[in-house]
C-alpha positions in Angstrom: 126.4 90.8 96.8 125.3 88.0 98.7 121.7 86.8 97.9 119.1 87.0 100.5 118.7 82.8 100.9 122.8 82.6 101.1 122.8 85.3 104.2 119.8 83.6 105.6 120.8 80.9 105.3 124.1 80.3 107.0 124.9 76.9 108.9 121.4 76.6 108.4 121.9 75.4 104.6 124.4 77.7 102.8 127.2 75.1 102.9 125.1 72.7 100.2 127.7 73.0 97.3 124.7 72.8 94.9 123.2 75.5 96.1 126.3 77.6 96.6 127.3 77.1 92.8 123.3 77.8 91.8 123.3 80.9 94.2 127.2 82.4 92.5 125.2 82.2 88.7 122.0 84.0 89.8 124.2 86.8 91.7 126.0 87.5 88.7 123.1 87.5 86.6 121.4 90.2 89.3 124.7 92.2 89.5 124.7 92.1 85.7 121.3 93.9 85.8 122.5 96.2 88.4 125.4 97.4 87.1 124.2 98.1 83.8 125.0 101.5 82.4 121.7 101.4 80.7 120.0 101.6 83.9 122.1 104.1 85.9 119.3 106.3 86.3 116.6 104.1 87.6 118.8 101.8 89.2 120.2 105.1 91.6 116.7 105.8 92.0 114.9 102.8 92.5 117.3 100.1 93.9 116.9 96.0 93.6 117.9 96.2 97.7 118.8 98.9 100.3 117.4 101.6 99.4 119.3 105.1 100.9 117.6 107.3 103.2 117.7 109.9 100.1 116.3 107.1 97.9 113.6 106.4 100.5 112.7 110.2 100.6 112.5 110.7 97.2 109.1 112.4 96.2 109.5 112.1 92.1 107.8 109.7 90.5 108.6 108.3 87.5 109.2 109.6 84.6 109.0 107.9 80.5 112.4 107.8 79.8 112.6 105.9 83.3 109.9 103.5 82.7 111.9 102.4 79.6 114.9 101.8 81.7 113.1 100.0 84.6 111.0 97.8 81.9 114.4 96.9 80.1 115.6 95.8 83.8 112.6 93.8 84.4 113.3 91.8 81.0 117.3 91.1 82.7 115.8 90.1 86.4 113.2 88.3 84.5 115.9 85.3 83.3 117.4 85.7 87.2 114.2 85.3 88.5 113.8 82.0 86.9 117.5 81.0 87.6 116.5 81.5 91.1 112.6 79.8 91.3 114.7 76.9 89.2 117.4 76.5 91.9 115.7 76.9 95.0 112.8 74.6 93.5 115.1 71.6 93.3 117.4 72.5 96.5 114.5 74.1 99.1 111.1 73.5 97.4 109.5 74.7 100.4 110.6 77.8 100.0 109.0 78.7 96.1 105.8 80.1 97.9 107.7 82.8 99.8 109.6 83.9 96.7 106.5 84.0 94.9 105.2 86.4 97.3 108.2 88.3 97.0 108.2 88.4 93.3 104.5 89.5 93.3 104.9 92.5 95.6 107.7 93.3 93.5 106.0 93.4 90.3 102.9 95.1 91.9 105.5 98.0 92.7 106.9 97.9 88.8 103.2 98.4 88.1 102.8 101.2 90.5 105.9 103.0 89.5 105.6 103.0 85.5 102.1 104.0 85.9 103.1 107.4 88.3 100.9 106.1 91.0 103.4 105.9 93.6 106.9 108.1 94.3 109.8 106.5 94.1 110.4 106.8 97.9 106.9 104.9 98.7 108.0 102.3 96.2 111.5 102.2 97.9 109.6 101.8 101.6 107.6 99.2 100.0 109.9 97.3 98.6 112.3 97.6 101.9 109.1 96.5 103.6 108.7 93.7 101.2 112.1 92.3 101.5 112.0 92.4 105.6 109.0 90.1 105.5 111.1 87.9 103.0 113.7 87.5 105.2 111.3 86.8 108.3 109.6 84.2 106.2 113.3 82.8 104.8 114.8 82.5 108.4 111.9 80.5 109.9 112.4 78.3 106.9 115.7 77.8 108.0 114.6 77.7 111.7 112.1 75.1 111.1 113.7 71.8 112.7 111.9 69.4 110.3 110.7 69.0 107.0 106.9 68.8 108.7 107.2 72.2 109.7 109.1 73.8 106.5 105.9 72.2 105.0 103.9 73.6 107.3 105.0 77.6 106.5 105.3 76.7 102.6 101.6 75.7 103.1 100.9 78.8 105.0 102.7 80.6 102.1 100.8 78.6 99.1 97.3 80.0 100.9 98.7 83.5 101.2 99.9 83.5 97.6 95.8 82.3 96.4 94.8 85.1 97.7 96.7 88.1 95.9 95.4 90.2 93.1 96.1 93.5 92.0 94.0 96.4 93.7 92.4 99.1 91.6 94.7 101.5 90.7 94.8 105.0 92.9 92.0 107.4 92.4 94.8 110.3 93.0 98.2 109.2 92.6 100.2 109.2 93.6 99.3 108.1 97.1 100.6 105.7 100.1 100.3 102.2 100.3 101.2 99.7 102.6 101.0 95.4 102.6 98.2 94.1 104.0 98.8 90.3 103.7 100.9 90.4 100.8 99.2 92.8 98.4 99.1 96.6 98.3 96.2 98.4 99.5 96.5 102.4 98.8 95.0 105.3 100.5 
């Protein structure tokens, strides 16, 4: 699977050999965690990327047994995670911000899922959602025609990542949320 900086990437900064060795280790390590027969269930349910459009329709939330599963994948993306933050930190600094944003709202949606206040298809349209934005904020890294103005969005990035916290949890879950500036605000 190619990661999400690689495909962005393209002529852009993909053909750095550091990066492209950096980038083959922390895929492995995410397909690792994806293919693992430990997480079959959760992983069919609640997917890393791409979620199906049965995946995204999906009105079950989650139950313990699944919580287990999807804390035991947190642990194994946990160590990718910080391949990744490690490799892009010393090969596109400018772009830690925006994966912190992206690990965030990822997290926030572990939260939401383990504690049944959101269905796996809202946590799949969230995380779809979530992703998107990534990719918008990856390719005008990569669009960015100087350093000035890479700095310029990581800054923009840094102030959006000050400002995120954890709502209170649903009154009635499980509910709807949606991303307003890069946390989850639920109705």
């Amino acid at each position: 699977m190619v990661s999400f900086l690689a495909a962005a990437a393209g002529a852009a900064g993909a053909d750095n050999p550091e990066w492209k060795a950096a980038d083959a280790r922390i895929a492995a390590c995410f397909e690792a965690a994806d293919n693992d027969p430990r997480l079959a269930v959760v992983n069919g349910k609640y997917p890393r990327r791409d979620p199906s459009a049965a995946q995204l329709a999906d009105t079950s939330v989650m139950t313990d047994q699944e919580a287990d599963q999807l804390k035991v994948r947190i642990d194994q993306v946990a160590r990718c995670r910080g391949m990744r933050i490690e490799a892009v930190g010393r090969i596109y600094p400018s772009l830690l911000a925006s994966y912190g944003i992206l690990y965030f709202q990822a997290d926030q949606l572990y939260e939401y899922l383990t504690q049944k206040w959101i269905t796996y298809g809202e946590a799949n349209r969230l995380s779809k959602l979530s992703q998107a934005r990534f990719r918008e904020r990856e390719s005008a890294y990569f669009a960015a025609a100087t350093e000035q103005e890479r700095q310029t969005l990581a800054s923009e990035w840094s102030a959006a990542m000050q400002g995120l916290r954890y709502d209170s949890p649903p009154e009635r879950p499980p509910v709807t949320c949606d991303w307003v500036k890069a946390a989850l605000l639920c109705h």
